[in-house]
C-alpha atoms as one frame of an Amber mdcrd trajectory, in Angstrom:
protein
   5.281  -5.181 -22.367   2.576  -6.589 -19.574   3.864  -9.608 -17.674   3.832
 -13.032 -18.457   2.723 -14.321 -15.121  -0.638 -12.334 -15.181  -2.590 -15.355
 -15.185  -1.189 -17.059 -12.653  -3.247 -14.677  -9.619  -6.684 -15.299  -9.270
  -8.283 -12.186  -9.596 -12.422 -12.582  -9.564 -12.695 -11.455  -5.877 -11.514
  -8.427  -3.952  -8.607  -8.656  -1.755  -8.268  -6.652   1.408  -4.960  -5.213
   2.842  -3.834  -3.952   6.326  -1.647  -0.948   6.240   0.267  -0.246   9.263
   2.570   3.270   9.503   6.309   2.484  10.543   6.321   6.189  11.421   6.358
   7.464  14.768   4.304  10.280  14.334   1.638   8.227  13.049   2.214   4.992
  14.571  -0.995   4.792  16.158  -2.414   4.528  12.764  -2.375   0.517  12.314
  -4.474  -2.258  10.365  -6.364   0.392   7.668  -7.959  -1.938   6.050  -8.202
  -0.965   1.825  -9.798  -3.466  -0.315  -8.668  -4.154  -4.040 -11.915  -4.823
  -6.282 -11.395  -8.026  -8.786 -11.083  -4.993 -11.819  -8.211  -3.110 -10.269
  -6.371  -5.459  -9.751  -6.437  -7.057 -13.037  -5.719  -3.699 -14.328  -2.654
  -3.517 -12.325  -1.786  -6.923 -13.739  -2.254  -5.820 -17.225   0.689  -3.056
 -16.935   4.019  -3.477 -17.490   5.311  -4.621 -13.983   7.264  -1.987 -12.993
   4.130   0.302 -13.571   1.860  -1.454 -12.287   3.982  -1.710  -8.505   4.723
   2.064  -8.832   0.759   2.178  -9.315  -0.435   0.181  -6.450   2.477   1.508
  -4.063   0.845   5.160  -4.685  -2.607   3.842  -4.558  -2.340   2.175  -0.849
  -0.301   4.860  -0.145  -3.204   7.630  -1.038  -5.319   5.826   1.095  -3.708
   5.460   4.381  -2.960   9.466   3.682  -6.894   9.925   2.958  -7.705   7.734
   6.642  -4.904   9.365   8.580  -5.704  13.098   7.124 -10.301  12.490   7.614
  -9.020  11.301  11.058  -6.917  14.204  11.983  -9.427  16.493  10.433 -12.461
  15.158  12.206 -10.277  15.760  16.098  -8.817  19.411  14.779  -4.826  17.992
  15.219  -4.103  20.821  12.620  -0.418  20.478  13.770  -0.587  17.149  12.934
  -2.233  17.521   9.536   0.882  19.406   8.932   3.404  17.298   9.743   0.814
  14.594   7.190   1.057  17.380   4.583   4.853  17.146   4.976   5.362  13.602
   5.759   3.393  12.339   3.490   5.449  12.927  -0.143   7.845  10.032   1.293
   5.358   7.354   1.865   6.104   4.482   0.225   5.432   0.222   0.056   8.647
  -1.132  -1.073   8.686  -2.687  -4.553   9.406  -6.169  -3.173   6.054  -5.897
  -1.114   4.084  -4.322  -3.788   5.229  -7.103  -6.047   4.173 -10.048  -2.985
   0.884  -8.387  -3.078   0.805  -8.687  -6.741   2.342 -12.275  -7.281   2.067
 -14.199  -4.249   3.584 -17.279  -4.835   6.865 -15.089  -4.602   9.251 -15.705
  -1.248  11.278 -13.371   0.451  13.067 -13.208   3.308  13.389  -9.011   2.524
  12.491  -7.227   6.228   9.919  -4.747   4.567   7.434  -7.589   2.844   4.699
  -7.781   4.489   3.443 -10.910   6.388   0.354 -12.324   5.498  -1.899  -8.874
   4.380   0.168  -6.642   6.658   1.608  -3.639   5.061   3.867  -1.634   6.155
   3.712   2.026   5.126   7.411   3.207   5.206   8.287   6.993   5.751  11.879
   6.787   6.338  13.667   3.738   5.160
């Protein structure tokens, strides 16, 4: 069953988010800007909620591991391209946030939403 509030997000133009790491190790990593085309998102929209959040949590969440890993790469840190390889299966955007960044018109006071387009990628909530 999709959700009945689909309609309510206007979805004809991309929408960029910044993901920030609330990891240590990879702190430095902040403001990654990944941008949403108009067709994923309405895809997302046209799951069942719960899917689509899982969706886009593991979507923003493959590409601050893609920026952080080419970055790594590119200045041979191989001991920290471990400790991505390792980190990295607990990355996560807590449902609440992926659900703001779905349905906007949503308030929270929950510590982990993000604030304006800031994401936070968490690692060890």
């Amino acid at each position: 069953m999709t959700n009945s509030n689909n309609n309510h997000r206007h979805t004809n133009e991309p929408v960029t988010i910044y993901l920030s790491m609330s990891c240590t190790v990879f702190d430095s990593y902040n403001n990654i800007p990944v941008t949403l085309s108009p067709e994923y998102i309405r895809e997302i929209l046209n799951m069942p909620t719960d899917e689509g959040i899982l969706r886009l949590s593991q979507h923003l969440c493959t590409q601050v591991i893609m920026v952080i890993y080419d970055d790594l790469e590119s200045r041979r840190d191989w001991d920290k391209v471990r400790k991505l390889v390792s980190k990295s299966q607990m990355f996560h955007i807590h449902g609440r946030t992926a659900r703001d960044i779905l349905y906007p018109n949503s308030i929270t006071d929950d510590p982990h939403a993000h604030h304006g387009r800031q994401v936070f990628v968490c690692t060890h909530c």
